[in-house]
DRENDO-1510 file (C-alpha; in Angstrom, 1 decimal, always signed):
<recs>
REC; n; res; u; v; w
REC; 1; UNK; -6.7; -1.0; -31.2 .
REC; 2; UNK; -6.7; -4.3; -28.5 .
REC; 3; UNK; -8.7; -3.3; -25.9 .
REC; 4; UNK; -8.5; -4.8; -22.3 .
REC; 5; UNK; -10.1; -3.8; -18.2 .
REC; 6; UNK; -7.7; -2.2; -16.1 .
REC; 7; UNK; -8.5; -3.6; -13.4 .
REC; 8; UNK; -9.6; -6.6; -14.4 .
REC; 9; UNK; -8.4; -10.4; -13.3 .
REC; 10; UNK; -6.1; -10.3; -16.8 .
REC; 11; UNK; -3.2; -7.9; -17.6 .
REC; 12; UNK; -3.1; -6.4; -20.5 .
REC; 13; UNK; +0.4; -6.6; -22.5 .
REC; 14; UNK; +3.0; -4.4; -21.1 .
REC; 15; UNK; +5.1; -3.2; -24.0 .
REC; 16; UNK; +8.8; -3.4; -23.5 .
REC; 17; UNK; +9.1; +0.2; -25.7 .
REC; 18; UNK; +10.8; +3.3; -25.2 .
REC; 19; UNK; +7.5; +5.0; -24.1 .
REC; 20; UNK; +7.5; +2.4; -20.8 .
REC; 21; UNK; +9.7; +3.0; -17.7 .
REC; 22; UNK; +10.0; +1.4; -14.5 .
REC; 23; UNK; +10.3; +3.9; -11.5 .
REC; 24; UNK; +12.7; +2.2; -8.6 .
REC; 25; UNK; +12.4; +4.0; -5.4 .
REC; 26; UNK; +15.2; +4.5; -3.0 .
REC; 27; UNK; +16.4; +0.7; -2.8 .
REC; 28; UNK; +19.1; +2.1; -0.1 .
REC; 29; UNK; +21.1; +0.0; +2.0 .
REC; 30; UNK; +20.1; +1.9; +4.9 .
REC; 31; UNK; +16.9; -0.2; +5.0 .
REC; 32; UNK; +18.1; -3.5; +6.2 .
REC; 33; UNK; +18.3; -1.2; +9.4 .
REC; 34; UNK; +14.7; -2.1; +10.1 .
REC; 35; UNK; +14.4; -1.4; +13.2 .
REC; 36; UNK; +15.2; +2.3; +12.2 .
REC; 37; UNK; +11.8; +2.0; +10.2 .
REC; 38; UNK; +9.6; +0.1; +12.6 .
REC; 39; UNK; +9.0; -3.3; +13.6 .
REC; 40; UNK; +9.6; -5.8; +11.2 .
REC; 41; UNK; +9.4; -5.9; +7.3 .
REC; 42; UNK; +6.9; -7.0; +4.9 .
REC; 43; UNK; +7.3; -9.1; +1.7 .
REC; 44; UNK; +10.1; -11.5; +2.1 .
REC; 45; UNK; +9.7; -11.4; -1.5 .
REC; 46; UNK; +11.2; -7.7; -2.1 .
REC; 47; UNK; +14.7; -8.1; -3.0 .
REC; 48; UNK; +13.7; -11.3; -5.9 .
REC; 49; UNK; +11.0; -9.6; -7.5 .
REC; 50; UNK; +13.2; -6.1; -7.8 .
REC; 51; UNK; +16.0; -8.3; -9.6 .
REC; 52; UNK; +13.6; -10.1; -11.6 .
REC; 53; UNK; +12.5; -6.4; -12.9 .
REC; 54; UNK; +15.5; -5.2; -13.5 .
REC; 55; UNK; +17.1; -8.3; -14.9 .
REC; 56; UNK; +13.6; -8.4; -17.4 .
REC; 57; UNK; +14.1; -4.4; -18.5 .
REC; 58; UNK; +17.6; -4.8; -18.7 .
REC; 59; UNK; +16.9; -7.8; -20.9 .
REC; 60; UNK; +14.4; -5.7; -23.4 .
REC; 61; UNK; +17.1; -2.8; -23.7 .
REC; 62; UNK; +19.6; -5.4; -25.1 .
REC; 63; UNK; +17.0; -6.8; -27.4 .
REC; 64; UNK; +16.0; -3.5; -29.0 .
REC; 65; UNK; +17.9; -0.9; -31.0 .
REC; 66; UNK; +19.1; +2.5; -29.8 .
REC; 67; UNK; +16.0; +4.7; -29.2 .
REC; 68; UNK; +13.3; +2.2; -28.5 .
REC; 69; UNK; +14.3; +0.7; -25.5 .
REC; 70; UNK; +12.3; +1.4; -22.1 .
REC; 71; UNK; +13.6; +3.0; -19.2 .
REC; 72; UNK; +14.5; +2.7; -15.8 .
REC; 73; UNK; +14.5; +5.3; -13.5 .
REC; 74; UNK; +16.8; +4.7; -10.4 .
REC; 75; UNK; +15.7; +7.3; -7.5 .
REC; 76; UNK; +18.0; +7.6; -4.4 .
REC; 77; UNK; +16.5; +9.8; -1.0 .
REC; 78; UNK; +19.4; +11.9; +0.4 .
REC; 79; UNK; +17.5; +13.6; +3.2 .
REC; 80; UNK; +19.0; +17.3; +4.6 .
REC; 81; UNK; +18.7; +15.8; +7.8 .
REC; 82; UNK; +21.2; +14.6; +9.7 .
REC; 83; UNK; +19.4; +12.2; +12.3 .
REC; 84; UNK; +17.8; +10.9; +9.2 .
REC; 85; UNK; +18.4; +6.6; +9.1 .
REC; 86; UNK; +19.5; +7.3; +5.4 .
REC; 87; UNK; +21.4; +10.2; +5.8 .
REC; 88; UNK; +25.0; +10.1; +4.0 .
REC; 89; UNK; +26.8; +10.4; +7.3 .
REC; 90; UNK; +25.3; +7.0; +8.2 .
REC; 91; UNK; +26.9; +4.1; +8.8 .
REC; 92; UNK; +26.3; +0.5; +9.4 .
REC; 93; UNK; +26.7; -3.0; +9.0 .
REC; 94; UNK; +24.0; -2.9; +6.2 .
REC; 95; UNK; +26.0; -4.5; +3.3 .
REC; 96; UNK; +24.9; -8.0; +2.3 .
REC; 97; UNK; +27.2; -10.2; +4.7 .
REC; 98; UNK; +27.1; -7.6; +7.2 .
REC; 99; UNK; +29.6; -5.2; +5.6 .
REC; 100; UNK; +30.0; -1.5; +6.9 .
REC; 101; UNK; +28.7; +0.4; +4.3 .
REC; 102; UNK; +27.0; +3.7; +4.3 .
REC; 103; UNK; +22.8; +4.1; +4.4 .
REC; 104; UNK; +22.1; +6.1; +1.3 .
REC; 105; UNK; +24.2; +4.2; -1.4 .
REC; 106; UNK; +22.1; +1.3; -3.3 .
REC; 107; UNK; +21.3; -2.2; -2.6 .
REC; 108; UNK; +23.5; -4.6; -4.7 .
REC; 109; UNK; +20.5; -6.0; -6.2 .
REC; 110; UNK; +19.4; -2.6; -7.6 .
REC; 111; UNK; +22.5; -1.1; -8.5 .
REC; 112; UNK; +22.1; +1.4; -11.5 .
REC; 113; UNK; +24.0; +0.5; -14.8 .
REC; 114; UNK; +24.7; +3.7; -16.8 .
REC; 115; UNK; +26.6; +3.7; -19.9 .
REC; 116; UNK; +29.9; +5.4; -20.3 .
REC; 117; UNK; +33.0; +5.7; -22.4 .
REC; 118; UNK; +34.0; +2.4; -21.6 .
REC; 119; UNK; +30.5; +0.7; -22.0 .
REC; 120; UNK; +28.0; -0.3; -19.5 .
REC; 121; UNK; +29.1; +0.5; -15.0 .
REC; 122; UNK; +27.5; -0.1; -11.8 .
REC; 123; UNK; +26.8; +3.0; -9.8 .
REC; 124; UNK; +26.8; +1.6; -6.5 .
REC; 125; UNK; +27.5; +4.5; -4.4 .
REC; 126; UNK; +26.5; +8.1; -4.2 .
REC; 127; UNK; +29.8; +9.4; -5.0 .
REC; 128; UNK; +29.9; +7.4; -8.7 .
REC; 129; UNK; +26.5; +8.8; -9.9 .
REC; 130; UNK; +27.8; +10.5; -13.0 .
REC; 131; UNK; +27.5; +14.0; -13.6 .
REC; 132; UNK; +24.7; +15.5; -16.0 .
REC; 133; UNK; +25.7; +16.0; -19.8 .
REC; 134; UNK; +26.7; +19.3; -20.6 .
REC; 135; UNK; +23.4; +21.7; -21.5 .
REC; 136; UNK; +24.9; +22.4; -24.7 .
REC; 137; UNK; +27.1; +19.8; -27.4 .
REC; 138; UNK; +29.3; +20.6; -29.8 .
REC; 139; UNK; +28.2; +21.0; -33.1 .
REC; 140; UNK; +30.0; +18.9; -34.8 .
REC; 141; UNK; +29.9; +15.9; -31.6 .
REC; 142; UNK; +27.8; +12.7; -32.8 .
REC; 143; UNK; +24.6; +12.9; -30.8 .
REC; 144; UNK; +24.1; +10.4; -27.6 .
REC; 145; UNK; +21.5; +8.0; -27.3 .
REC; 146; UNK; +19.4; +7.9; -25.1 .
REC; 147; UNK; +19.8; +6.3; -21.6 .
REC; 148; UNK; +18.2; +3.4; -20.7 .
REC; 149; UNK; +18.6; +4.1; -16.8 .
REC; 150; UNK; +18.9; +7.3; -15.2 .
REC; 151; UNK; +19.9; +7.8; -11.7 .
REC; 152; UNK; +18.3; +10.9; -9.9 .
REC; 153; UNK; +18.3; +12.6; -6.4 .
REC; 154; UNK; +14.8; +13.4; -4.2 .
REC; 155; UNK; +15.4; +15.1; -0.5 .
REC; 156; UNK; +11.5; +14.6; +0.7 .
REC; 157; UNK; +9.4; +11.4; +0.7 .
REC; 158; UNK; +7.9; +12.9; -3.3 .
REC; 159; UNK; +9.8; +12.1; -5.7 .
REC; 160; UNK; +7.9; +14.7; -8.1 .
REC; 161; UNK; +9.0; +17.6; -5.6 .
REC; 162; UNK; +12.2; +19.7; -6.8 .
REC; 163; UNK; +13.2; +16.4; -9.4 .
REC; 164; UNK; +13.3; +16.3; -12.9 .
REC; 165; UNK; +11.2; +13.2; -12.7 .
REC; 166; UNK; +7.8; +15.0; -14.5 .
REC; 167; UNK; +10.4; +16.6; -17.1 .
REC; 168; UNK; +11.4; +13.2; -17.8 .
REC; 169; UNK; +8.2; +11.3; -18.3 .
REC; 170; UNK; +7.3; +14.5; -21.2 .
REC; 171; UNK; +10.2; +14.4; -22.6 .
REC; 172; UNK; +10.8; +11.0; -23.1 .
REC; 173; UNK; +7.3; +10.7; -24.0 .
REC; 174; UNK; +6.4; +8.1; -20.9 .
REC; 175; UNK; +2.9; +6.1; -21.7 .
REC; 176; UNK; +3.3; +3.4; -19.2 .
REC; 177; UNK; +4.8; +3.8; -15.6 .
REC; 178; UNK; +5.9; +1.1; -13.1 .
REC; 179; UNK; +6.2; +1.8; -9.6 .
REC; 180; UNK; +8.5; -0.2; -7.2 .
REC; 181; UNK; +11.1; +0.6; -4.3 .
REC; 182; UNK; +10.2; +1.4; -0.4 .
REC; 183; UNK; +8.3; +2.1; +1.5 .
REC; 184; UNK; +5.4; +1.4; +0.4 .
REC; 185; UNK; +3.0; +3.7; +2.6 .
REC; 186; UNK; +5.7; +6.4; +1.9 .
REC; 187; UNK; +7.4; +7.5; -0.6 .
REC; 188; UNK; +6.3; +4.4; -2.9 .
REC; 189; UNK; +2.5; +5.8; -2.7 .
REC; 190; UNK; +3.5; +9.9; -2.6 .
REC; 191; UNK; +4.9; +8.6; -5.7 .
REC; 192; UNK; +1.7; +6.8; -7.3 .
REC; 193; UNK; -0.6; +9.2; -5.6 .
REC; 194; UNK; +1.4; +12.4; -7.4 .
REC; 195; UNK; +1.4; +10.3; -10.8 .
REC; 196; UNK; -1.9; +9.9; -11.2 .
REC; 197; UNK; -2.7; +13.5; -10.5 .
REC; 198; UNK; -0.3; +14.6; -12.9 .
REC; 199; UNK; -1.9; +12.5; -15.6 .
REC; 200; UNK; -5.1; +13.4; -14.9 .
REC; 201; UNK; -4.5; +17.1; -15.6 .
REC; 202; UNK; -2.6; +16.0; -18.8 .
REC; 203; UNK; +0.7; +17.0; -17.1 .
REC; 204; UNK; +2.3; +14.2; -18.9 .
REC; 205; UNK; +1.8; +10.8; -20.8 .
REC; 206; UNK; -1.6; +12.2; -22.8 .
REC; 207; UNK; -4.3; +14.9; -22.6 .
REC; 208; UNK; -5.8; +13.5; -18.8 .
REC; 209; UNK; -9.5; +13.8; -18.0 .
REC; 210; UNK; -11.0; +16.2; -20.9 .
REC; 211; UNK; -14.7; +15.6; -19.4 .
REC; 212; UNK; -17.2; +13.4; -16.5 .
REC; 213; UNK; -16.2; +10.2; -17.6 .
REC; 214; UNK; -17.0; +6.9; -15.5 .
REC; 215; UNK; -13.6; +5.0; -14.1 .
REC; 216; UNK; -15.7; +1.6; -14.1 .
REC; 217; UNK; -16.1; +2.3; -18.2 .
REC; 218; UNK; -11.5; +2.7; -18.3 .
REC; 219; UNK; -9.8; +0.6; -20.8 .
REC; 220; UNK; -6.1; +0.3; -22.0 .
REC; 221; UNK; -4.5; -0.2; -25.4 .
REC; 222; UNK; -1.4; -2.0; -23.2 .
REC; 223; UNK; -0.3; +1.7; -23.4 .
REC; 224; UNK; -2.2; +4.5; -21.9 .
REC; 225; UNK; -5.6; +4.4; -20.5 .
REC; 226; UNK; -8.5; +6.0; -22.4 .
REC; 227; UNK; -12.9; +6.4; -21.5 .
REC; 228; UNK; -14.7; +6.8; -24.7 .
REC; 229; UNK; -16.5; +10.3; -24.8 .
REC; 230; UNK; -20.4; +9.9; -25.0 .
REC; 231; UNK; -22.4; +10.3; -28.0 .
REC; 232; UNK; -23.8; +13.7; -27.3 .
REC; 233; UNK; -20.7; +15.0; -25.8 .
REC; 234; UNK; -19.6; +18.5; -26.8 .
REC; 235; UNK; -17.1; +18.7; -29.5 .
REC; 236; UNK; -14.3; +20.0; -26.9 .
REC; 237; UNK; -14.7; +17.5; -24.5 .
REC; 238; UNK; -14.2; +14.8; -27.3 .
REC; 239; UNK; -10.6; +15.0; -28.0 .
REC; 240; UNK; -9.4; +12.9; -30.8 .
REC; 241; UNK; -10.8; +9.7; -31.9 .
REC; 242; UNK; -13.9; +10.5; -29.5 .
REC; 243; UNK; -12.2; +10.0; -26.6 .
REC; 244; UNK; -13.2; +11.9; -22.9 .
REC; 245; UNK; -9.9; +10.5; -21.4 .
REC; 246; UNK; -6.6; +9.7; -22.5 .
REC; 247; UNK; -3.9; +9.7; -19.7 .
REC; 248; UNK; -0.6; +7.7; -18.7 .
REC; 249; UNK; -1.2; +3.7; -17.8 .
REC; 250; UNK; +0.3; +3.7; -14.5 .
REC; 251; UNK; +0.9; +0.2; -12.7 .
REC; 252; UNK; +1.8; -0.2; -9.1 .
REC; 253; UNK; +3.7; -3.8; -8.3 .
REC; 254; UNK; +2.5; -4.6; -5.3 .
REC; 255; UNK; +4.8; -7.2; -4.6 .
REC; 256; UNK; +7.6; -5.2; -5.3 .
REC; 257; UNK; +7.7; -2.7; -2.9 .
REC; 258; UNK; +7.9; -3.3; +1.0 .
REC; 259; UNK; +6.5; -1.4; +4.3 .
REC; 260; UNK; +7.8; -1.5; +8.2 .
REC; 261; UNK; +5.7; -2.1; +11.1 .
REC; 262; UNK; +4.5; +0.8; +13.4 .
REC; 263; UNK; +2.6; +1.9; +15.8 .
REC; 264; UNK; +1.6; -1.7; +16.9 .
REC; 265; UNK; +0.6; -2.8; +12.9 .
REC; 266; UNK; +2.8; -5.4; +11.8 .
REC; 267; UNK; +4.3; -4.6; +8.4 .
REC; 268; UNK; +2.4; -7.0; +6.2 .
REC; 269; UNK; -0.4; -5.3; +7.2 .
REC; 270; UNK; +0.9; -1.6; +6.9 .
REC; 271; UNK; +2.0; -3.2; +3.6 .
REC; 272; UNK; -1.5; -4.8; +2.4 .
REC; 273; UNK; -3.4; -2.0; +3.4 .
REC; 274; UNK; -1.9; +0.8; +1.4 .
REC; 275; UNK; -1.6; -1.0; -2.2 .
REC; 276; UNK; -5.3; -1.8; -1.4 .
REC; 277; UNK; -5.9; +2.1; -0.8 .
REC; 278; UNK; -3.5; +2.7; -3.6 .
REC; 279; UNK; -6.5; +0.7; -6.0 .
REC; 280; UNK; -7.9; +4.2; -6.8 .
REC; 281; UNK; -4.9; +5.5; -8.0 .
REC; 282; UNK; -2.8; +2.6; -10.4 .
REC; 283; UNK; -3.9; -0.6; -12.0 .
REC; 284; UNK; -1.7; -2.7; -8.9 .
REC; 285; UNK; +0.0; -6.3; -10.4 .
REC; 286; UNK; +1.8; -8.7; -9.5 .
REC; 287; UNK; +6.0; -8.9; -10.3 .
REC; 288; UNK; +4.9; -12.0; -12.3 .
REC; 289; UNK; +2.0; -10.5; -13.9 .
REC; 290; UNK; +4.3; -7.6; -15.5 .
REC; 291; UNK; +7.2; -10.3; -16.7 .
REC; 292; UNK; +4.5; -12.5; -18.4 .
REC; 293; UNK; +3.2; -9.0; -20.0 .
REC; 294; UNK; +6.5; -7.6; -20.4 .
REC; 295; UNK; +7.8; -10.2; -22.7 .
</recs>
């Protein structure tokens, strides 16, 4: 087993697998409406290095079979309130050469593409999003793959919080999490912050912390992240192979994700400061950094 420093100057290989997934966070047209959000936006950068991820996952799904293909997750806010910038009643000149179009649906550069009878479609408003499979199949019905995006609804700034989004990462057996999307100090870090907790606690992606472990001795396979257990460590706190911690490799994109100015902060700031913060929480990379590992 490779082993390389998560946080170290080098990234260690990102595999383009089914047990990776990249985590896009409400990329809604309703935030070109900055001035709904604050005072400016960070990261001029934002809207290239989402395409270049998608474009790079969506490359590695074509190039692998059915069943071993990673995943992207698209998640869309619909807040229950009404005055809410990104409420579906909303309205505005948000499309790309100034189009009316309304908040909540997607940005054109992170449109979903879900798979149907036809072969691959866009999803680029909230009334297209597909409707979940049917619980149970025929018997006799040739069983579907599995997606390689899935679209899915959050009404509060987690995306954990009354989604299927921890059901997912177990059942699809998710190692390796990307974050993107906006805001950053928002729903980009609830969303980091709530990962890393989950993994922890083994909720998902391995067994989490089994004992007092140093995080300066954490080191990753490419995969998950693991702490050797210490020589004279009780028997339970060893796990298998003699390791104290085996949990989820989770990787925030710092340059992928973008933050408004507020109360007198201008946005690059906002921005910079939390994916510093967020340095406790996710191995943070660059959108470069991942492609050159990804591939």
């Amino acid at each position: 087993m490779s082993r390389h420093s998560v946080t170290g100057d080098t990234i260690a290989p990102v595999p383009p697998v089914s047990t990776t997934a990249l985590l896009l966070i409400d990329n809604q047209l309703g935030f070109r409406n900055v001035t709904a959000w604050g005072t400016g936006s960070s990261n001029p950068d934002f809207e290239m290095n989402i395409t270049a991820l998608i474009a790079a996952f969506r490359d590695a799904c074509t190039e692998k079979p059915e069943g071993q293909r990673p995943l992207i997750i698209h998640v869309q806010y619909r807040p229950v309130w009404t005055d809410h910038p990104l409420h579906v009643s909303k309205v505005g000149p948000f499309g790309a050469n100034g189009e009316q179009v309304r908040a909540i649906d997607f940005l054109e550069y992170a449109v979903p593409r879900v798979m149907g009878p036809e072969g691959p479609k866009f999803v680029y408003t909230l009334d297209e999003t597909p409707p979940p499979a049917p619980l149970e199949a025929k018997k006799d019905a040739t069983p579907l793959p599995p997606p390689d995006e899935i679209i899915m609804t959050s009404h509060g700034h987690s995306v954990f919080i009354n989604t299927p989004l921890e059901s997912i990462l177990q059942k699809r057996g998710i190692k390796t999490l990307l974050i993107a999307g906006m805001a950053t100090d928002l729903a980009v870090s609830t969303a980091v912050r709530t990962a890393q907790n989950l993994a922890l606690t083994g909720k998902w992606g391995g067994r989490g912390n089994m004992a007092d472990a140093a995080a300066s001795a954490r080191w990753t396979d490419g995969t998950s992240v693991f702490v050797e257990a210490l020589e004279d460590a009780p028997e339970d706190e060893r796990g298998e192979n003699g390791l104290a911690v085996e949990m989820a490799r989770i990787i925030l994109i710092g340059d992928a994700t973008r933050a408004f100015g507020k109360a007198g902060v201008d946005a690059q700031t906002v921005h910079s400061v939390h994916v510093e913060s967020l340095r406790d929480f996710a191995e943070v990379r660059s959108t470069a950094e991942v492609i050159g590992a990804f591939h």
